[in-house]
C-alpha angles and dihedrals in degrees: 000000000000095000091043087054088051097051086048100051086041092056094253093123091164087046088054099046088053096051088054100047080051092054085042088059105040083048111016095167096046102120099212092047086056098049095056086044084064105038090045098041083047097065090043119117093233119094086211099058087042086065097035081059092039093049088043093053084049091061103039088055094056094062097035097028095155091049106122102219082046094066095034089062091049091050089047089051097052093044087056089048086068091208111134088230094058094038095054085044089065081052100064091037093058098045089056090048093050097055097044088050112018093178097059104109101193097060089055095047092047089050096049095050099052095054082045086054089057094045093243098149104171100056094037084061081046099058083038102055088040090058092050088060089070101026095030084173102035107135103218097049090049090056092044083055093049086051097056086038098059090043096080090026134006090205087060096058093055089084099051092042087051098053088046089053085054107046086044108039097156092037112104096197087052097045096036088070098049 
């Protein structure tokens, strides 16, 4: 796993890919091996591997069916498929997610983008609003919220993106957007 993740980071994506169908095959039933195998194969440019990654998230669900990432990567998987079934399908993935774990910040912001990539502003400010509940200064959820704001009017997103620019000074992101 550890030399996959290095010929990711370094740019080597085949390499990596490699590296992680050899460690399938040394542990094929190591959970973690298998979860970057499907994080990393689903990325990949070829439709086989896609489904390689798709079928071996199947399988690994079956047998850890209440495992988090788990879910976030299947989320992840039916939002990239673009079919409102299996949209609506992450959704109801990552409700449930958000209520069994109301802290977990990437099931909030994948929610709320994909509401934001069908133009569904309002439930899009909905998700968003209910993750600030939980994480009131989280970043990403704070700029998701400026997003929607500005969306119906430009004037109503200057507080929030003050108020980013304040909670983040030395982050770029954060003060790019004030």
């Amino acid at each position: 796993i550890s030399k996959s993740n290095f010929n990711h980071s370094s740019g080597r994506l085949e390499h990596a890919e490699n590296d992680i169908q050899k460690a399938l095959a040394l542990e094929p039933d190591n959970i973690s091996v298998r979860k970057r195998a499907v994080e990393l194969l689903f990325s990949s440019d070829s439709p086989d591997k896609v489904a390689f990654a798709e079928d071996l998230l199947e399988k690994t669900l079956l047998s850890n069916p209440e495992d988090t990432e788990l879910n976030l990567l299947k989320a992840r998987f039916l939002l990239a498929s673009g079919t409102a079934p299996e949209i609506e399908q992450a959704h109801l993935i990552l409700g449930k997610i958000t209520k069994n774990l109301p802290e977990l910040e990437d099931a909030w912001t994948l929610w709320a983008e994909s509401y934001l990539r069908q133009a569904q502003l309002g439930k899009a400010l909905d998700v968003i609003l209910n993750g600030l509940i939980h994480l009131s200064n989280n970043k990403n959820l704070l700029l998701l919220k400026a997003h929607c704001e500005a969306a119906y009017s430009p004037q109503t997103s200057l507080v929030t993106l003050t108020a980013l620019g304040q909670l983040y000074p030395n982050d770029v992101d954060a003060v790019s957007y004030t």
